[in-house]
mmCIF file of the N, C-alpha and C atoms, coordinates in Angstrom:
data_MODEL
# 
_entry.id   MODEL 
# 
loop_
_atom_site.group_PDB 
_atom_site.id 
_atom_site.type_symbol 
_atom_site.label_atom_id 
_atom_site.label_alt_id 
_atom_site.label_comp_id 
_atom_site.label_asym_id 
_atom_site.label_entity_id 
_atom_site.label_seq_id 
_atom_site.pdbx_PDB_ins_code 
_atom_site.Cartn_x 
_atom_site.Cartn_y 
_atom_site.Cartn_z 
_atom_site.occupancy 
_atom_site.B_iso_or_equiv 
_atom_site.pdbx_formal_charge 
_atom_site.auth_seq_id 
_atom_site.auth_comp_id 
_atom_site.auth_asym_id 
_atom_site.auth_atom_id 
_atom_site.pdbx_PDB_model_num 
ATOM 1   N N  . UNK A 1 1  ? -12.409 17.098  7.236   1.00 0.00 ? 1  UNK A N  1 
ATOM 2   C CA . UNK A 1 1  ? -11.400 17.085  6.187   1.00 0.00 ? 1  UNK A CA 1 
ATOM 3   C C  . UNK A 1 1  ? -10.047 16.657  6.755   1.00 0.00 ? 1  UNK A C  1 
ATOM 4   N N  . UNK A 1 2  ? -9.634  17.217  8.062   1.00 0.00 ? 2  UNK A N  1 
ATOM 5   C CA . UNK A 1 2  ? -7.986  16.999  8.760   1.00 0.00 ? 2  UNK A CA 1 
ATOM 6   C C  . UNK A 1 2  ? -7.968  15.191  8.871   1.00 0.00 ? 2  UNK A C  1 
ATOM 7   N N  . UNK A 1 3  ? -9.137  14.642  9.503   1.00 0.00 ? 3  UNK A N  1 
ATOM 8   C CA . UNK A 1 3  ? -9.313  13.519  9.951   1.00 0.00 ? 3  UNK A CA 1 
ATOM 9   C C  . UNK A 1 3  ? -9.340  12.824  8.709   1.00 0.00 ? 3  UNK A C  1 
ATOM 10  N N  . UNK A 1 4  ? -9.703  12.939  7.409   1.00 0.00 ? 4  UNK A N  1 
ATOM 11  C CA . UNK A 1 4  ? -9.407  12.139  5.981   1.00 0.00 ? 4  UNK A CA 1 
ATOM 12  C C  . UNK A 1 4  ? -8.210  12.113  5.858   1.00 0.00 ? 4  UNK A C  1 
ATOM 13  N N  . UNK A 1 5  ? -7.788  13.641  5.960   1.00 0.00 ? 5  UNK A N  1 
ATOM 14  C CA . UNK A 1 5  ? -6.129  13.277  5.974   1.00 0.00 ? 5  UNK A CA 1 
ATOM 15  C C  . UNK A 1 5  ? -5.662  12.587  6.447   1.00 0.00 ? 5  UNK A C  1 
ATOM 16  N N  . UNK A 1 6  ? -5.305  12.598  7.675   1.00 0.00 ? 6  UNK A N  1 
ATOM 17  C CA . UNK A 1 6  ? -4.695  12.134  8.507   1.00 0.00 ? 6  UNK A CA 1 
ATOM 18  C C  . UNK A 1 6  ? -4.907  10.722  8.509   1.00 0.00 ? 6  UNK A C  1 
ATOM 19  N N  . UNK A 1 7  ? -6.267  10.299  8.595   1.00 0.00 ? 7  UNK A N  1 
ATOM 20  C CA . UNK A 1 7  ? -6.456  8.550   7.846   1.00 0.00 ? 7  UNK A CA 1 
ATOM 21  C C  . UNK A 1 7  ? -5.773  8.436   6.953   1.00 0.00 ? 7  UNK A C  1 
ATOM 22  N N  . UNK A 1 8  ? -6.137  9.237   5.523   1.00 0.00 ? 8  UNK A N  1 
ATOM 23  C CA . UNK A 1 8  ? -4.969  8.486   4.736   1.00 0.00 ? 8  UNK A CA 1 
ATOM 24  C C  . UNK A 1 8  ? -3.894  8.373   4.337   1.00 0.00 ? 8  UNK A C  1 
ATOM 25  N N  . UNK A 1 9  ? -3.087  9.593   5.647   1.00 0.00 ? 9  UNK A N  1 
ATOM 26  C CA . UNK A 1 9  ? -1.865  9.415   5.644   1.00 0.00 ? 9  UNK A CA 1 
ATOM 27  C C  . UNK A 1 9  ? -1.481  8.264   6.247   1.00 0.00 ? 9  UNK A C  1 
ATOM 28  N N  . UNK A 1 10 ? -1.887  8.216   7.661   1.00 0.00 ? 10 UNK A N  1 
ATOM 29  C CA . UNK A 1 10 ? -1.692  6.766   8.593   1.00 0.00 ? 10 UNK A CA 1 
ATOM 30  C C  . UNK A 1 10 ? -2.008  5.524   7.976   1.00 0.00 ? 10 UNK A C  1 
ATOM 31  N N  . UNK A 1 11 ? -2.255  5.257   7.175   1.00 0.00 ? 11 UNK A N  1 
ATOM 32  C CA . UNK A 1 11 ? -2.693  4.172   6.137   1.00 0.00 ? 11 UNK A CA 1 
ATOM 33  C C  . UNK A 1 11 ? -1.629  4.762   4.825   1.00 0.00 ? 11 UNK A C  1 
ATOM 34  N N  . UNK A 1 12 ? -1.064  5.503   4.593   1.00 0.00 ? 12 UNK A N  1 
ATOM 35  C CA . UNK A 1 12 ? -0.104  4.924   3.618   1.00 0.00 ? 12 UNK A CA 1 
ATOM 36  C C  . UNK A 1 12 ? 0.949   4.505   4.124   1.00 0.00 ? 12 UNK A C  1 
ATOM 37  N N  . UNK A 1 13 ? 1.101   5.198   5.240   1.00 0.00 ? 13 UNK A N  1 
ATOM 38  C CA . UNK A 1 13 ? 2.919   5.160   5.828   1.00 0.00 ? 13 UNK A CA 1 
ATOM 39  C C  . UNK A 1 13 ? 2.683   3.828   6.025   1.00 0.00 ? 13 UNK A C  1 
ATOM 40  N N  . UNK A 1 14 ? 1.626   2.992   6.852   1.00 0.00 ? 14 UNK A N  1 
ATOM 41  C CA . UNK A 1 14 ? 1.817   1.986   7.364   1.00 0.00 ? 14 UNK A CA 1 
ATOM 42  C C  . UNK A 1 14 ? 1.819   0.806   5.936   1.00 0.00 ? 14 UNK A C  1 
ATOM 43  N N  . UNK A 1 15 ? 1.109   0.824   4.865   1.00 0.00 ? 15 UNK A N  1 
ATOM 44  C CA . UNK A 1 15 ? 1.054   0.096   4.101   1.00 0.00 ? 15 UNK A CA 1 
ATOM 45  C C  . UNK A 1 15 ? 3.035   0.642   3.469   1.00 0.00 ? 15 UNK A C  1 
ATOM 46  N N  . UNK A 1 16 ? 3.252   1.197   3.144   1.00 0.00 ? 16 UNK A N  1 
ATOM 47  C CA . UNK A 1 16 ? 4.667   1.336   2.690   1.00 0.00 ? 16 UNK A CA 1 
ATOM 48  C C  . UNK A 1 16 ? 5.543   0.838   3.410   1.00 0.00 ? 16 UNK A C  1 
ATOM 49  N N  . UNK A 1 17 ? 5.871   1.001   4.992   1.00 0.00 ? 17 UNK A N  1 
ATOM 50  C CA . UNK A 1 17 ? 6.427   0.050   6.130   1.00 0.00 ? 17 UNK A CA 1 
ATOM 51  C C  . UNK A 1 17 ? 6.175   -1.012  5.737   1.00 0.00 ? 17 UNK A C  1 
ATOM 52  N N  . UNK A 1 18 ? 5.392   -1.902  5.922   1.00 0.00 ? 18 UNK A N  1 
ATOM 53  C CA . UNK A 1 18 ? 4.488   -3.268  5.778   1.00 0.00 ? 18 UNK A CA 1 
ATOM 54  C C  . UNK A 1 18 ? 5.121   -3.902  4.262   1.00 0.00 ? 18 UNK A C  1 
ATOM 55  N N  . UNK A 1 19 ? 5.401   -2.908  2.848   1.00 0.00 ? 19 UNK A N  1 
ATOM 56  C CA . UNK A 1 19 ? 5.901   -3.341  2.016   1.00 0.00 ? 19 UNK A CA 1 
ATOM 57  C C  . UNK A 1 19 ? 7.377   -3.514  2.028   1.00 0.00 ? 19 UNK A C  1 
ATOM 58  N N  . UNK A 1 20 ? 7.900   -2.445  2.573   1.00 0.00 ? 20 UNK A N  1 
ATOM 59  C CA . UNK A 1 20 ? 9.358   -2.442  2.431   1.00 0.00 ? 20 UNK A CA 1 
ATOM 60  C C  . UNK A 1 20 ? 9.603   -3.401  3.127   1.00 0.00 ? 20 UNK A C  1 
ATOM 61  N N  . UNK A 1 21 ? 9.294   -3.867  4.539   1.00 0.00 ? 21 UNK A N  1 
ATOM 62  C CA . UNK A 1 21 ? 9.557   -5.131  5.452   1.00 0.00 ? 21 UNK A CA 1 
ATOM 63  C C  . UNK A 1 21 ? 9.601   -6.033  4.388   1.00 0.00 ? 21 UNK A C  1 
ATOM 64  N N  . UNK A 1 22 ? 8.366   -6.486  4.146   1.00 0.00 ? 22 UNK A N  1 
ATOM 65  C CA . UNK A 1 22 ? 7.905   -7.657  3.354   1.00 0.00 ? 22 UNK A CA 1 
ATOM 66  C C  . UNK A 1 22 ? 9.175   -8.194  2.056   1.00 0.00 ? 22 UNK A C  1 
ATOM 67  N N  . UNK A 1 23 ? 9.463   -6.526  1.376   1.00 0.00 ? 23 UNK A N  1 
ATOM 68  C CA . UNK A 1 23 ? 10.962  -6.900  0.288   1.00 0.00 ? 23 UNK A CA 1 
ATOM 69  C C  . UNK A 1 23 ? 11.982  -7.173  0.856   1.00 0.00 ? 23 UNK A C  1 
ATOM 70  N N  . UNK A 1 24 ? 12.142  -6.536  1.915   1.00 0.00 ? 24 UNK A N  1 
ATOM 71  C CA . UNK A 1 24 ? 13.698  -7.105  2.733   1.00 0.00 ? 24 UNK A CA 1 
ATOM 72  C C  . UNK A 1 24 ? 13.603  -8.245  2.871   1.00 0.00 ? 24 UNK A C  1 
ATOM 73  N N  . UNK A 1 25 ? 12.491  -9.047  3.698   1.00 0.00 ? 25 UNK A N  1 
ATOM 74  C CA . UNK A 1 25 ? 12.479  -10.194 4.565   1.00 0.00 ? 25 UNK A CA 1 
ATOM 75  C C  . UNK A 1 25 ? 12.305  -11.181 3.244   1.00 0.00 ? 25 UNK A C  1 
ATOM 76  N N  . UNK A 1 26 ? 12.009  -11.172 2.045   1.00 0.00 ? 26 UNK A N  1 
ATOM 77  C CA . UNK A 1 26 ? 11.859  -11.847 1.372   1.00 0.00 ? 26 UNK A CA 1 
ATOM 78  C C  . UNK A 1 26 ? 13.280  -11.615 0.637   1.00 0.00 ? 26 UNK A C  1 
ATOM 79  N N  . UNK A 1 27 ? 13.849  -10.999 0.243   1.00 0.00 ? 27 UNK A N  1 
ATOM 80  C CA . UNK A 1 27 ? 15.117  -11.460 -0.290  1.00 0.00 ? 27 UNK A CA 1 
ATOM 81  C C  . UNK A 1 27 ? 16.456  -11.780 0.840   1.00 0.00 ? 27 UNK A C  1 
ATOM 82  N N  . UNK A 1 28 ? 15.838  -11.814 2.051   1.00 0.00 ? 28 UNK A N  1 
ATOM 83  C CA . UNK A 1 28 ? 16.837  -12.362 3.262   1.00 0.00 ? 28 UNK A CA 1 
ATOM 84  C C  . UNK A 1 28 ? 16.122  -14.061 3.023   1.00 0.00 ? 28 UNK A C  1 
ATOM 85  N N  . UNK A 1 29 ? 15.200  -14.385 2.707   1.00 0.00 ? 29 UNK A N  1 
ATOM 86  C CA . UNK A 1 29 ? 14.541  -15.521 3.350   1.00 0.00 ? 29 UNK A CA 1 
ATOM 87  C C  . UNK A 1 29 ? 15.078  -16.369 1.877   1.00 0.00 ? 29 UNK A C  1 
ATOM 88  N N  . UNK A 1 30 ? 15.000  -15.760 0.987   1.00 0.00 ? 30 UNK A N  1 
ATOM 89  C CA . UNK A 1 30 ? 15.123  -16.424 -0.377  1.00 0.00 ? 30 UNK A CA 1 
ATOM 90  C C  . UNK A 1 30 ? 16.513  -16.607 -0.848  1.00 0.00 ? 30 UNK A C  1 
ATOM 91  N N  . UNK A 1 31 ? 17.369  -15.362 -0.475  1.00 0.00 ? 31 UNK A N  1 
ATOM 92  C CA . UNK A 1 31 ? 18.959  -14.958 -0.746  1.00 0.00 ? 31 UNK A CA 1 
ATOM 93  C C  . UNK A 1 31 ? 19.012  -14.230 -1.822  1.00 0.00 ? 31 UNK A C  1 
ATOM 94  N N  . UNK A 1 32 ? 18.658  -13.384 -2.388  1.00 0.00 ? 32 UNK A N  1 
ATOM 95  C CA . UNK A 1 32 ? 18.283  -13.036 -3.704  1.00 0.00 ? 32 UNK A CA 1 
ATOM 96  C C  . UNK A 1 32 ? 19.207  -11.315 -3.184  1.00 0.00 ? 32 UNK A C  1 
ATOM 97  N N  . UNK A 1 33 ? 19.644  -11.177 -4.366  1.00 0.00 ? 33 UNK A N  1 
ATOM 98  C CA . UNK A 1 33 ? 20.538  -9.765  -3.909  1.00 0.00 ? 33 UNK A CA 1 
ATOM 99  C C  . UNK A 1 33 ? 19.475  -8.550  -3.709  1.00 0.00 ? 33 UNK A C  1 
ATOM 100 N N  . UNK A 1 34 ? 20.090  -7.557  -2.996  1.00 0.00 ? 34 UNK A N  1 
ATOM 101 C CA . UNK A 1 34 ? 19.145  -6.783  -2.560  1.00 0.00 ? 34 UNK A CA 1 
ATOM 102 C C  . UNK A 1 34 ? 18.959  -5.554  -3.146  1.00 0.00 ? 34 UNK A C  1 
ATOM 103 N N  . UNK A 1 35 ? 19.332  -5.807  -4.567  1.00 0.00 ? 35 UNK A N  1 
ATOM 104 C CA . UNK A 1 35 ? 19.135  -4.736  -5.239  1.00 0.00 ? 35 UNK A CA 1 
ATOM 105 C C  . UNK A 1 35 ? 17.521  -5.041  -5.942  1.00 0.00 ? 35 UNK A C  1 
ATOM 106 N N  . UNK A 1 36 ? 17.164  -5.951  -5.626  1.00 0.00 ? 36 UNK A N  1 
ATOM 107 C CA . UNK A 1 36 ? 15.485  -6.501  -5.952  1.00 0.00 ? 36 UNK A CA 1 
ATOM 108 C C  . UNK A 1 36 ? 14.450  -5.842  -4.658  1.00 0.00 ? 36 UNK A C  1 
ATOM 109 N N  . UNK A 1 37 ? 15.309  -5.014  -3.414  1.00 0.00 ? 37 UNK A N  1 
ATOM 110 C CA . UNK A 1 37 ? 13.872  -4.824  -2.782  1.00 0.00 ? 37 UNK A CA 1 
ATOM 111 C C  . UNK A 1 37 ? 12.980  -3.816  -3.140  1.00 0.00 ? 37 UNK A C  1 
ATOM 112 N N  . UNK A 1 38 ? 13.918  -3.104  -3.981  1.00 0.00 ? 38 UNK A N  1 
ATOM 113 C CA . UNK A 1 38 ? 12.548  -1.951  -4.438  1.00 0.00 ? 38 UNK A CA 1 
ATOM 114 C C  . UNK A 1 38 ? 11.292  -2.338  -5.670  1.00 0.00 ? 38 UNK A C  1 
ATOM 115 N N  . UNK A 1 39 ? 12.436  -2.877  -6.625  1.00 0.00 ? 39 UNK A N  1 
ATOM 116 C CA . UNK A 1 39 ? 10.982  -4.094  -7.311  1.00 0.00 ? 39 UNK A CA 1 
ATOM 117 C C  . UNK A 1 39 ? 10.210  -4.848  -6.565  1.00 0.00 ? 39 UNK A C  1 
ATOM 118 N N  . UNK A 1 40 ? 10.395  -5.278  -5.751  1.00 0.00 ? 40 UNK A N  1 
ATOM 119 C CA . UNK A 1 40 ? 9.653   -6.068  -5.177  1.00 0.00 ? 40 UNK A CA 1 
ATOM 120 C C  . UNK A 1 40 ? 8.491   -5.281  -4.280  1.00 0.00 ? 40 UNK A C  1 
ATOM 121 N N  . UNK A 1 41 ? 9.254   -4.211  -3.395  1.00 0.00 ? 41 UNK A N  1 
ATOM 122 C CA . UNK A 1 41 ? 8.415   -3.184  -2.933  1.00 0.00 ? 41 UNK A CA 1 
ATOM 123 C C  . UNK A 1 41 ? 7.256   -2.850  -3.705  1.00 0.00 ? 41 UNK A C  1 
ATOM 124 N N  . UNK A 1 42 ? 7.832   -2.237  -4.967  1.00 0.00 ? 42 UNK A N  1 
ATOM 125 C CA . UNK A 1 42 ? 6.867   -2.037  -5.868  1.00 0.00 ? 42 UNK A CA 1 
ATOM 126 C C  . UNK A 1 42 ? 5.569   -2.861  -6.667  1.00 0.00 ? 42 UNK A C  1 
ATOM 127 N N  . UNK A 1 43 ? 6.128   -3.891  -6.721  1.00 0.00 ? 43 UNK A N  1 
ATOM 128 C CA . UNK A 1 43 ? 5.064   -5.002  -7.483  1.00 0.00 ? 43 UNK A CA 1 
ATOM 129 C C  . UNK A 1 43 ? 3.998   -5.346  -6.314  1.00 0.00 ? 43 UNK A C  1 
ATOM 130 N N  . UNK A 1 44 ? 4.475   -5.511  -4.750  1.00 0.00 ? 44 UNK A N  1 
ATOM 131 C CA . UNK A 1 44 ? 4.150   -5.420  -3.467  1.00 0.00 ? 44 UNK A CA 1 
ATOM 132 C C  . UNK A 1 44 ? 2.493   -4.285  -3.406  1.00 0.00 ? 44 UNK A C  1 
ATOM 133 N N  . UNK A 1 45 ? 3.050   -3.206  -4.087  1.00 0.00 ? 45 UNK A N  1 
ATOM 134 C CA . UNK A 1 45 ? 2.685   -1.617  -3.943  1.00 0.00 ? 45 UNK A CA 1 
ATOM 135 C C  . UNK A 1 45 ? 1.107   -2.000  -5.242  1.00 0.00 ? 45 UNK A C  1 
ATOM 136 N N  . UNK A 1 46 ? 1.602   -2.315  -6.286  1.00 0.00 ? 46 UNK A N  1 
ATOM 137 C CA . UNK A 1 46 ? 0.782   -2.546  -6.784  1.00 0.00 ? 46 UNK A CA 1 
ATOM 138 C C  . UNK A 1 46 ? -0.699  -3.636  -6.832  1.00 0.00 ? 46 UNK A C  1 
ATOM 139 N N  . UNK A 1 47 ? 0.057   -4.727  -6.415  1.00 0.00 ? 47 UNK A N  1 
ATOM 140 C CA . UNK A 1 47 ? -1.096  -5.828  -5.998  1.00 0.00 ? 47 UNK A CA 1 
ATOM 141 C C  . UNK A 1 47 ? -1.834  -5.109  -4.384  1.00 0.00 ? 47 UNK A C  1 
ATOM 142 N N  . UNK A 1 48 ? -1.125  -4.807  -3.765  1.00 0.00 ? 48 UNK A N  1 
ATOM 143 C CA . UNK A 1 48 ? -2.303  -3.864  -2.913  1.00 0.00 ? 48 UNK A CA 1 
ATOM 144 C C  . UNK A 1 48 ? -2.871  -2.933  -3.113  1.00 0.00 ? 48 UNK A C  1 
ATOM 145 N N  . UNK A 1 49 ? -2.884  -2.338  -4.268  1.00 0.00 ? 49 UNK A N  1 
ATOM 146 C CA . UNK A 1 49 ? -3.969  -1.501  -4.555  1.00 0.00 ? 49 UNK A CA 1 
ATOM 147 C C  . UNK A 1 49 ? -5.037  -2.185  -5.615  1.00 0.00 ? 49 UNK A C  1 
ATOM 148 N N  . UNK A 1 50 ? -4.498  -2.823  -6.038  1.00 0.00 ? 50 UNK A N  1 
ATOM 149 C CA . UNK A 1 50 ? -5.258  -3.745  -7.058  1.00 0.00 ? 50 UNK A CA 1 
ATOM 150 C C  . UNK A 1 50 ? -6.691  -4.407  -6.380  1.00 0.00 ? 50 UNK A C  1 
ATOM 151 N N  . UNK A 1 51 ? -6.004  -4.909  -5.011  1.00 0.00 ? 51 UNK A N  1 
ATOM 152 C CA . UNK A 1 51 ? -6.939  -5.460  -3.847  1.00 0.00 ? 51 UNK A CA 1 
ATOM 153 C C  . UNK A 1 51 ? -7.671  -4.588  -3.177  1.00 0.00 ? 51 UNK A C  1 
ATOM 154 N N  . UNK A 1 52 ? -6.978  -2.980  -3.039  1.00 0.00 ? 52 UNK A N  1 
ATOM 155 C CA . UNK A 1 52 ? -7.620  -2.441  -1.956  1.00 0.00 ? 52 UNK A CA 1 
ATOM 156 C C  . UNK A 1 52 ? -9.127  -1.504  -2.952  1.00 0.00 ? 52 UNK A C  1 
ATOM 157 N N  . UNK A 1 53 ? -9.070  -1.627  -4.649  1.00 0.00 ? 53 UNK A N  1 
ATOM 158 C CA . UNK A 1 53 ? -9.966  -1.470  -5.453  1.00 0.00 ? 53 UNK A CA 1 
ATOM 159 C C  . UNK A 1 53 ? -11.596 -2.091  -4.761  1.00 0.00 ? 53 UNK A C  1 
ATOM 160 N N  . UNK A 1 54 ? -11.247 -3.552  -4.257  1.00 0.00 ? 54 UNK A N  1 
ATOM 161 C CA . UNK A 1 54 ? -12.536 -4.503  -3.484  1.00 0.00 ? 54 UNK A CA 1 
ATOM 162 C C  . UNK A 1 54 ? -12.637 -3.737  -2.532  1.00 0.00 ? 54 UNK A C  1 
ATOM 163 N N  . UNK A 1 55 ? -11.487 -3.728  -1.485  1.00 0.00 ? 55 UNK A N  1 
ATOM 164 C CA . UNK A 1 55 ? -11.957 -3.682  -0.179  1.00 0.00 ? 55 UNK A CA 1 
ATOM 165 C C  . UNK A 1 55 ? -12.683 -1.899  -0.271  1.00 0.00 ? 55 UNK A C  1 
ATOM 166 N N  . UNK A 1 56 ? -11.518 -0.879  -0.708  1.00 0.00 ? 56 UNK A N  1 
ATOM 167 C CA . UNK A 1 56 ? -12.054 0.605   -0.465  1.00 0.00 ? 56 UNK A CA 1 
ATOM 168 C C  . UNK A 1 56 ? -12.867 0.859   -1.405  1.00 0.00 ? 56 UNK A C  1 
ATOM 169 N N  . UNK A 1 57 ? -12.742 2.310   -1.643  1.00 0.00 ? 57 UNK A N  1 
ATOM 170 C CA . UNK A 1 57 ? -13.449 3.190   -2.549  1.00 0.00 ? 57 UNK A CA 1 
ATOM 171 C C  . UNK A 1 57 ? -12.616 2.324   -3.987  1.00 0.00 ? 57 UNK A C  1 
ATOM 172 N N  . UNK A 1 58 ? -13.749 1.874   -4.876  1.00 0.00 ? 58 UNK A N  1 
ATOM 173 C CA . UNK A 1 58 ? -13.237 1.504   -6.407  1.00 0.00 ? 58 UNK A CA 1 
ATOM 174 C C  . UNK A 1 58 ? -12.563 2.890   -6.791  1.00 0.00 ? 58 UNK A C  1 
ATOM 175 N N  . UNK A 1 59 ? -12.345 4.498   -6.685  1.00 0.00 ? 59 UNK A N  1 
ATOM 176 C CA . UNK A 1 59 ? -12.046 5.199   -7.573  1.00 0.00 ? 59 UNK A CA 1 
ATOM 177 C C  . UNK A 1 59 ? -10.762 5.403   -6.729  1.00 0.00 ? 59 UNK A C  1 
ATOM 178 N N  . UNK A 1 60 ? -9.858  4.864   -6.021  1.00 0.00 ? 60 UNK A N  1 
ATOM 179 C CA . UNK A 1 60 ? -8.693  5.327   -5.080  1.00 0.00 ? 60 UNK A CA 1 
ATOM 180 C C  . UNK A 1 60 ? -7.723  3.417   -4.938  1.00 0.00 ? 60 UNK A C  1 
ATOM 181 N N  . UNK A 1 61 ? -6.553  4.069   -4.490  1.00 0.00 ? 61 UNK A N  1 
ATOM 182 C CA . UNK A 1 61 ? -5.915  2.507   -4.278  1.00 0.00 ? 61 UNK A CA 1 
ATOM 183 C C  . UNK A 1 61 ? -5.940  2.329   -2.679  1.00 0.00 ? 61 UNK A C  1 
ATOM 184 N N  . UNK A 1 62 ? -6.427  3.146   -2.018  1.00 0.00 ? 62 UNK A N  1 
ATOM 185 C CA . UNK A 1 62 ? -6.840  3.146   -0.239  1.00 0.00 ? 62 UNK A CA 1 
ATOM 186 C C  . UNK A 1 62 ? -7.380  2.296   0.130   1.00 0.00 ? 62 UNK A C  1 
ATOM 187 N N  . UNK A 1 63 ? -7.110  1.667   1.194   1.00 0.00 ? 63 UNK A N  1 
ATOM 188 C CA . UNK A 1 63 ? -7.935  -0.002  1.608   1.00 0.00 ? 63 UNK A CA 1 
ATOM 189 C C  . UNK A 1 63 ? -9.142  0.927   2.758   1.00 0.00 ? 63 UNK A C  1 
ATOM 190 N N  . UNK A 1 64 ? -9.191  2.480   2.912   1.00 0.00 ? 64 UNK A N  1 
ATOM 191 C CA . UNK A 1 64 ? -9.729  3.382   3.413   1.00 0.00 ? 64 UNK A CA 1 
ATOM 192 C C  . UNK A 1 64 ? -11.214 3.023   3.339   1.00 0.00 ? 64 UNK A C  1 
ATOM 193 N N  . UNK A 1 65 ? -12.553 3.040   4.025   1.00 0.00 ? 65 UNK A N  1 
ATOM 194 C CA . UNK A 1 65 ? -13.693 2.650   3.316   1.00 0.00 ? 65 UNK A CA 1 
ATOM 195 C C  . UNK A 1 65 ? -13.954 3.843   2.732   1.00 0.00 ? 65 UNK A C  1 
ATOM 196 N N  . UNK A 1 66 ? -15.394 2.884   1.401   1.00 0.00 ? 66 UNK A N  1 
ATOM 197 C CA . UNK A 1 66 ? -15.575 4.282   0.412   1.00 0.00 ? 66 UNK A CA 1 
ATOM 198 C C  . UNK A 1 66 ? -16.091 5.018   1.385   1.00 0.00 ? 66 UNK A C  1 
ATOM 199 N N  . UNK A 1 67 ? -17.175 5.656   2.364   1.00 0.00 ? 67 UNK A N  1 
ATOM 200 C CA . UNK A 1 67 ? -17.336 6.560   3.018   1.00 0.00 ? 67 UNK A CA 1 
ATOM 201 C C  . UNK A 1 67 ? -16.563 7.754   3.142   1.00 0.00 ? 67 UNK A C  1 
ATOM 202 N N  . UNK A 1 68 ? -15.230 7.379   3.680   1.00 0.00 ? 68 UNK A N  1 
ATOM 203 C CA . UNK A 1 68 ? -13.619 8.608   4.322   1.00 0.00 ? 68 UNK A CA 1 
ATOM 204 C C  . UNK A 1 68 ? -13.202 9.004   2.848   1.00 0.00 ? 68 UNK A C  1 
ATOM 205 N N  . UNK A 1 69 ? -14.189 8.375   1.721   1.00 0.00 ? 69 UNK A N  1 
ATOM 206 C CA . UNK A 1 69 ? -12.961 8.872   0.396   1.00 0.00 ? 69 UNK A CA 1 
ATOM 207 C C  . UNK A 1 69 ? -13.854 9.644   -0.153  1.00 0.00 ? 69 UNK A C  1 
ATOM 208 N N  . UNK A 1 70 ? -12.980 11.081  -0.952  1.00 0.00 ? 70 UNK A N  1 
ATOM 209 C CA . UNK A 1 70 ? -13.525 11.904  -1.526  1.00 0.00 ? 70 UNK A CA 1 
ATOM 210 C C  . UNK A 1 70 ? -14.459 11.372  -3.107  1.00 0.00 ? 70 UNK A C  1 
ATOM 211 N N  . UNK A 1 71 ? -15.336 11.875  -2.889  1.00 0.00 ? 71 UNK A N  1 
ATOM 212 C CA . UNK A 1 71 ? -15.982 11.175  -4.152  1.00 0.00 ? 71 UNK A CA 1 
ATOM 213 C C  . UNK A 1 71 ? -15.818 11.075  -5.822  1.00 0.00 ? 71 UNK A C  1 
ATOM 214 N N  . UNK A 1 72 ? -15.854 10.540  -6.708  1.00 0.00 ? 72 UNK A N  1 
ATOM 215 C CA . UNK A 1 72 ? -15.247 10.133  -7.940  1.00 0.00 ? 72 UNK A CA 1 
ATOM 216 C C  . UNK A 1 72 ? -15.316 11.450  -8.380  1.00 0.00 ? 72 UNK A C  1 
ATOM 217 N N  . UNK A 1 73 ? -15.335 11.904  -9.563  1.00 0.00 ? 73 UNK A N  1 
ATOM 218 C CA . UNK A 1 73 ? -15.087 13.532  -10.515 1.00 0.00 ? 73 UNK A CA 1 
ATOM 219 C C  . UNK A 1 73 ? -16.262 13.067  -11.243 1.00 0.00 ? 73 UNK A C  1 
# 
């Protein structure tokens, strides 16, 4: 159970890092004011879970495999 955790904690922090970068560096790269990085974060936030539906467990937004994920209700 600690070790699920702990996977899917280490897998969010890093996917949230990975987004917030991604909004900064894109409204530095584009010039776009930076009151857009949290939308962007967010829309960011969403198309990866949208994706991580394929890659992980279909019932979670975790790119985690279904195996480590608690099972549907």
């Amino acid at each position: 159970m600690r070790a699920r955790y702990a996977g899917d904690l280490i897998e969010r922090v890093l996917w949230t890092f990975l987004q917030g970068g991604l909004a900064v560096i894109s409204i530095e790269s584009f010039e776009i004011d930076p009151m857009w990085v949290p939308p962007i974060a967010a829309v960011l936030a969403v198309l990866k879970g949208l994706v991580a539906r394929k890659i992980g467990s279909p019932y979670t937004a975790a790119t985690l495999p279904a195996s480590e994920e608690t099972p549907a209700p």
